[in-house]
C-alpha positions in Angstrom: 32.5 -51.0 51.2 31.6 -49.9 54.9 31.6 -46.5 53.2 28.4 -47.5 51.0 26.1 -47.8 54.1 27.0 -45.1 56.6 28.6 -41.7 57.5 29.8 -40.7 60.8 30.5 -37.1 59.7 26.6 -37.0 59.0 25.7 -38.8 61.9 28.3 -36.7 64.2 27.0 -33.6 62.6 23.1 -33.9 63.5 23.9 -34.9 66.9 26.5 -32.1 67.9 24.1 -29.4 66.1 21.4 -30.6 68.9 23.7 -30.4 71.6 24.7 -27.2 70.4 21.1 -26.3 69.6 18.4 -28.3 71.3 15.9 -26.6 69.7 16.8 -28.5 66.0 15.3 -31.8 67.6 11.6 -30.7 67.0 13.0 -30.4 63.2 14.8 -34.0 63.8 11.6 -35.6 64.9 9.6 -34.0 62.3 11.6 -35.5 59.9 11.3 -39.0 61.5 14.7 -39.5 62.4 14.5 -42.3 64.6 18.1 -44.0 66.7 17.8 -47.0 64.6 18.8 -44.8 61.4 22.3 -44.2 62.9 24.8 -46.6 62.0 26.7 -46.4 65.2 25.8 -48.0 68.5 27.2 -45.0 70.3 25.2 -42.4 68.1 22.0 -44.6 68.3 22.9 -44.4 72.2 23.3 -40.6 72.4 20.5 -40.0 69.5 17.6 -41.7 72.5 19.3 -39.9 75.5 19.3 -36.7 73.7 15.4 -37.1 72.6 14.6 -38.4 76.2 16.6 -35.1 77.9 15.1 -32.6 75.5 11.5 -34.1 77.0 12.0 -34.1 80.3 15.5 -32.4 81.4 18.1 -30.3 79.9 20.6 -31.4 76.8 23.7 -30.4 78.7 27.1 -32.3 78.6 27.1 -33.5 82.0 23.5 -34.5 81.9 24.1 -36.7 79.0 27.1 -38.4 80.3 24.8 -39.2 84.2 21.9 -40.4 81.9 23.8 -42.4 79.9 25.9 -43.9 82.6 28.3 -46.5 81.7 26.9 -46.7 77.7 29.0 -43.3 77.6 32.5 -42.8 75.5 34.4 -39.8 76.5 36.6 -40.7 73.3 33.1 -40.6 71.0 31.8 -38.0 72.9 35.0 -35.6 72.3 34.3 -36.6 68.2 30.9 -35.5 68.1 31.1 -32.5 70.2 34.3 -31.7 67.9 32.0 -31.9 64.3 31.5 -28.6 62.0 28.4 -26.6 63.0 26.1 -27.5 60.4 23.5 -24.8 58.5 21.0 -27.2 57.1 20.1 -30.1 58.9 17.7 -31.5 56.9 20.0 -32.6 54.3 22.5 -34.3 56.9 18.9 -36.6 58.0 18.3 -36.9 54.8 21.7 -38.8 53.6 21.5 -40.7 57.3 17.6 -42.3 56.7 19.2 -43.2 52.9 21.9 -44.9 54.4 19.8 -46.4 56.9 17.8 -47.5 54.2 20.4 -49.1 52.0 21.4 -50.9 55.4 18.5 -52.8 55.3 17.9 -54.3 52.1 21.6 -55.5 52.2 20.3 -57.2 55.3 17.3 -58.2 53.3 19.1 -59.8 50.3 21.0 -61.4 53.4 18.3 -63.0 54.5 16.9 -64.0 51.2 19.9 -66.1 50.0 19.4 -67.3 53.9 15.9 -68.8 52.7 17.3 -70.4 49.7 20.2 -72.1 51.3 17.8 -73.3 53.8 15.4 -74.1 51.2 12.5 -72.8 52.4 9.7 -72.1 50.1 9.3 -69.6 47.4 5.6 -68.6 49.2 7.7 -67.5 52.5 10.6 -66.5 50.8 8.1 -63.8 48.9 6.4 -63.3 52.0 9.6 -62.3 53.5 10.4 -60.0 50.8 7.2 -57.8 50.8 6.8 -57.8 54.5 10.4 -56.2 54.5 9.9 -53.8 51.5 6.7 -52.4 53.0 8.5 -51.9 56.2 11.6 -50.0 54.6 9.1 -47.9 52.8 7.0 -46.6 55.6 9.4 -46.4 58.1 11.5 -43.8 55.3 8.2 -41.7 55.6 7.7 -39.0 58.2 5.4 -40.3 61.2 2.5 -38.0 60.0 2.3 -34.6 58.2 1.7 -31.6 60.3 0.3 -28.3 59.0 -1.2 -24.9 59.7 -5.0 -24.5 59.1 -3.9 -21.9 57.3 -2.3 -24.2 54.9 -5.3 -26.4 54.1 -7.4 -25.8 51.1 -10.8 -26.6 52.5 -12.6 -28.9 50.5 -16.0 -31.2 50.8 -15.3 -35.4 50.2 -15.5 -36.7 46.7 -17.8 -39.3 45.8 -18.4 -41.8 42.8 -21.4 -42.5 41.1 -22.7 -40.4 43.2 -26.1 -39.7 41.1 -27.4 -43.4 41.6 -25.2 -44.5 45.0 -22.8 -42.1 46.2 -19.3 -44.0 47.4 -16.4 -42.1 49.1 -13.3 -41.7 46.7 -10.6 -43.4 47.7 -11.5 -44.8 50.8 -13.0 -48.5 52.2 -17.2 -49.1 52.1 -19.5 -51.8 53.1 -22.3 -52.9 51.6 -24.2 -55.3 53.9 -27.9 -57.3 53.7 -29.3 -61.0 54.1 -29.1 -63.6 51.2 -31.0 -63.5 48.0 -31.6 -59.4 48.4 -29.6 -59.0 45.6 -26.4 -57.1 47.1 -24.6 -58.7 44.1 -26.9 -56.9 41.2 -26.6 -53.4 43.0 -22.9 -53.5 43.3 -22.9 -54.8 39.2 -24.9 -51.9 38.4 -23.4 -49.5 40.2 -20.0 -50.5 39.1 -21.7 -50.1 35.1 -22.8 -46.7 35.9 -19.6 -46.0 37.5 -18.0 -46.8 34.0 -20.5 -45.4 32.0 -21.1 -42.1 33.8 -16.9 -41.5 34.7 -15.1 -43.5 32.7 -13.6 -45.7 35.6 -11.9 -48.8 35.1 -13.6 -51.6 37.4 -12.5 -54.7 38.8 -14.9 -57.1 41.0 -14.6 -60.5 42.3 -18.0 -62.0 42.6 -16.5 -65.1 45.0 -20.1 -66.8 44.9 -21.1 -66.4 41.3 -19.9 -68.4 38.1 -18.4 -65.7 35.3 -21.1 -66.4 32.6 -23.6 -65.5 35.1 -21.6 -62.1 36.0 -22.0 -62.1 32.2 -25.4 -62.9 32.1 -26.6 -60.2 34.8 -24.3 -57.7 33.6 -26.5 -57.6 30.0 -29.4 -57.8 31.5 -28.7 -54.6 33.2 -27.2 -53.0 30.5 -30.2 -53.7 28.0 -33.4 -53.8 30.7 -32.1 -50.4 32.9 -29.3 -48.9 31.7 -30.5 -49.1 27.9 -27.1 -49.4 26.9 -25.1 -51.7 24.9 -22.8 -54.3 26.9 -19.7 -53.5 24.5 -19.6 -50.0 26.6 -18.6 -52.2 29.5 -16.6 -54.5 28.3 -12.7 -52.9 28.2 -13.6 -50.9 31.6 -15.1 -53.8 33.6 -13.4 -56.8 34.7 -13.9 -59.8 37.0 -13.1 -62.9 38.4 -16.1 -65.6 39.6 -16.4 -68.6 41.7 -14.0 -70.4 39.4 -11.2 -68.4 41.2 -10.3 -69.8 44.7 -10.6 -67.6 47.2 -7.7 -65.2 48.9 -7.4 -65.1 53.0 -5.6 -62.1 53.7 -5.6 -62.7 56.9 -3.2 -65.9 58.5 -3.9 -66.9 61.6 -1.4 -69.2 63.6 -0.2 -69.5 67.4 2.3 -66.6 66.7 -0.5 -64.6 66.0 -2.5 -63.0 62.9 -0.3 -62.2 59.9 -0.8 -60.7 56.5 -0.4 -63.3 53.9 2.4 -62.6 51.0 -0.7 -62.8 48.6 -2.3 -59.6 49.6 0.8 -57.9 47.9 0.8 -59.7 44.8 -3.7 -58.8 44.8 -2.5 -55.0 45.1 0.3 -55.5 42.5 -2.3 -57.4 39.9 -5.1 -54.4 40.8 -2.5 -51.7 40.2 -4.6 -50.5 36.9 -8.3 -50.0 38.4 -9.4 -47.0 39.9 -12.8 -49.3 41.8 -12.0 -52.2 43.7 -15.1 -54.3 44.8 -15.2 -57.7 46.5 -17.7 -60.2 47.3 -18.5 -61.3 50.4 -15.7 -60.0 52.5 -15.2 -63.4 54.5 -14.0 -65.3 52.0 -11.0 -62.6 51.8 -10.7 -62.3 55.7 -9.2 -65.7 56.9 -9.0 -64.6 60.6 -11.8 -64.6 63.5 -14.9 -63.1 62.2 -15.9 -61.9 65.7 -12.2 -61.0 66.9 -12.5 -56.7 66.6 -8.4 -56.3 66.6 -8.5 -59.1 63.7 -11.5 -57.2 61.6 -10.1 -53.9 62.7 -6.1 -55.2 61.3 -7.8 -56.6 57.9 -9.7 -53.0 56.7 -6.8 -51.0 58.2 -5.2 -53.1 55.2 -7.3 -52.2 52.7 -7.9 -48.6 54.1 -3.5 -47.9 53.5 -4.1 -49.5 50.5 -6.9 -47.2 49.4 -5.1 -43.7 50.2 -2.2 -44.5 49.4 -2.8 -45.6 45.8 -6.1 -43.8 45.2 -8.5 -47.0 45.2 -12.1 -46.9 46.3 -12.7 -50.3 47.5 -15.8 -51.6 48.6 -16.8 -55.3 50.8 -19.7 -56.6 49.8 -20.8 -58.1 53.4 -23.2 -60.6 54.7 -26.2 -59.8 56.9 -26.5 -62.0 60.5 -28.3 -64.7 60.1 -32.8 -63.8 58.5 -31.5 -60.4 59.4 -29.4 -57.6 56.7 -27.3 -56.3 59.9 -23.7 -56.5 59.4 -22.9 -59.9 60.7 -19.3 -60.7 62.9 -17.1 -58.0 64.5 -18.2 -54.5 64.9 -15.2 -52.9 64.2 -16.3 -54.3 60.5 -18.2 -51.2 60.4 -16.5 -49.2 62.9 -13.3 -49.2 60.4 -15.0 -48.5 57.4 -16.5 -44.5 56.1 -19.7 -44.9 54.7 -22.2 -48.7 55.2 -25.2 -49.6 52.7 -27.9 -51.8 54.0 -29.8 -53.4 51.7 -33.9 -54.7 52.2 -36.8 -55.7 50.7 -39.6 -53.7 50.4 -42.6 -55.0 51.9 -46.2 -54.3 52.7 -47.4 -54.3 56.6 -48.3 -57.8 56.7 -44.4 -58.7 55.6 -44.7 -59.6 52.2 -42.2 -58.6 49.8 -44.0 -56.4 47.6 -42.1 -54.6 44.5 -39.7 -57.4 43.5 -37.6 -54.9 41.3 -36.6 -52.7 44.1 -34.5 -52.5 47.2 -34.7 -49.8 50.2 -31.0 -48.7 50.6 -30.2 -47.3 53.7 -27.2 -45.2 54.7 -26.6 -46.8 58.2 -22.9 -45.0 58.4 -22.2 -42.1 56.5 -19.0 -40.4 57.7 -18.3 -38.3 54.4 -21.2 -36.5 53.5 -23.1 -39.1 51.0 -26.5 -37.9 52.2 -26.2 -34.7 50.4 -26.4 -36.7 46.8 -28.6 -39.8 47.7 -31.0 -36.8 49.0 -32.2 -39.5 52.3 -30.8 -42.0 54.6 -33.7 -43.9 53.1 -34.0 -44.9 49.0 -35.6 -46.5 46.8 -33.3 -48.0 43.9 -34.1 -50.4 41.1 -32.0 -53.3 41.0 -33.4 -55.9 39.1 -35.7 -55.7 35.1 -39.0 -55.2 35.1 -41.6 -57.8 34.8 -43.2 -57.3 31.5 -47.0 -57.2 31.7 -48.7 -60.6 30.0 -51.9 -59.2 28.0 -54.2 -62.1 27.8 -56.2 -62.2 24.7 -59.5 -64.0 24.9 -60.9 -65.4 21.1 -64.0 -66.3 20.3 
């Protein structure tokens, strides 16, 4: 079966054509061949010296054999420096990252019938699964994709709803304010005009709220502001309430912070919706709040998830404490590309004045949303109208 998992004519191949022609390793590495994909210890050996030489020396017979001292084989040498020039590289890596590939989920399936003979649980055992698959999959991706300017179409960011509140395509936001400003209703509406206006499918968890309130808000807006009937929401916009327990994405332990195995089944069950939008973001973050690398890890998370599947996701985030500034770790906001505060309006002596409507301020806007909300500082409706009582006096 050994014959299934490798090929030392491939792997002999690419290594004598970058003796032979040093120049071919700037192809290699932008192809992300890395030592680990060769199957032989010897090949992975030669594959690092030969990347280290081509740095910082020459990639010359007798170079290789004093850098490599006694990890070299005269014998394995001879075999590789004997291999048929090759014209096309790229296929040869190709077959060798495939193989490499296929070499580690049979060590994966390994280790998965290792689980269940040790009877560990089906939680970890999934864990182990996804961690491994995600792993497999990046690392058969190149590093990073470099092109020519000349190459690049030029083109501006794309925004959602971006006649109302203007949200990055495709990337992580933040919405952020104190309690009872009504963070909640703005995200609700903006998600119905989201569906309304471009047709996008919409899921939000509203952590803190019952569903038959969603329900409740969610028609009010529809009949009091949008002037719309609710059944034009109801196939595009989906939630889950306080009824749902909580996720933390985040696990912390003494080993460190880890991803938890159910941040791959939340991605797996949100594979349909085009907005993603969650409320508050602690109660998804299960880590330190203050800790930068931990806040940093979790929207790095969400930010992968976001690109690579084409979600717009946005944190609904809790102000500090009588305050709407973005309460914990700063690299909260740091991480994310565009941060909504939300106030209440209020006259000079601090009274909230014009219960219907909230400033929104654009305190980070890496993507250009200024052009359509027109100022880092508007005025947006959130909640009905109070209807005017007329008092009729009889005599």
């Amino acid at each position: 079966m050994s014959h299934k998992i490798f090929n030392q004519s491939y792997e002999k191949a690419i290594l004598s054509g970058i003796i032979f022609d040093p120049e071919l390793m700037v192809e290699v590495q932008a192809l992300g061949l890395k030592s680990l994909d060769f199957y032989h210890p010897f090949h992975q050996k030669l594959f690092s010296t030969l990347e280290y030489l081509y740095e910082h020396s020459a990639i010359e017979e007798n170079i290789i054999k004093q850098h490599m001292g006694k990890e070299f084989d005269e014998l394995r040498m001879l075999e590789v420096l004997a291999s048929i020039p090759i014209s096309n590289i790229k296929i040869y890596i190709e077959k060798v990252k495939e193989y490499a590939q296929v070499r580690e989920f049979k060590n994966l399936a390994h280790q998965i019938l290792q689980k269940v003979d040790e009877e560990k649980s089906l939680e970890e055992t999934i864990h182990l699964v996804h961690e491994k698959l995600e792993m497999v999959e990046e690392g058969n991706t190149e590093l990073f994709n470099i092109v020519s300017l000349a190459q690049i179409e030029a083109k501006e960011a794309e925004f959602i709803c971006k006649s109302w509140l203007p949200f990055p395509k495709h990337t992580v936001s933040l919405v952020t304010a104190g309690g009872g400003v009504g963070k909640s209703f703005l995200l609700l509406q903006a998600a119905m005009r989201m569906i309304r206006d471009e047709k996008l499918k919409v899921f939000m968890w509203l952590s803190e709220d019952a569903l038959a309130l969603s329900k409740y808000r969610s028609e009010m807006i529809a009949s009091n502001i949008l002037e719309s009937n609710i059944e034009a929401f109801n196939k595009k916009l989906h939630v889950a309430g306080a009824d749902s327990e909580t996720i933390p994405f985040l696990e912390e332990s003494r080993a460190g912070v880890t991803i938890s195995s159910k941040f791959y089944q939340f991605k797996r069950m949100l594979k349909a919706y085009d907005v993603i939008i969650l409320d508050p973001l602690i109660a998804m973050f299960g880590a330190d709040e203050n800790n930068n690398a931990h806040a940093r890890k979790f929207i790095n998370l969400f930010t992968r998830w976001a690109t690579k599947e084409e979600k717009t996701i946005i944190f609904i985030h809790h102000g500090t404490k009588n305050s709407s500034q973005s309460r914990g770790a700063s690299a909260f906001v740091d991480a994310v590309r565009l941060v909504y505060r939300v106030e209440l309006i209020k006259n000079d002596a601090g009274e909230t004045i014009e219960e219907e409507n909230r400033w929104i301020l654009l305190d980070k806007d890496n993507n250009g949303a200024k052009k359509y909300l027109g100022s880092p500082k508007v005025k947006r409706q959130i909640f009905p109208r109070k209807k005017n009582v007329i008092e009729i006096e009889y005599e």
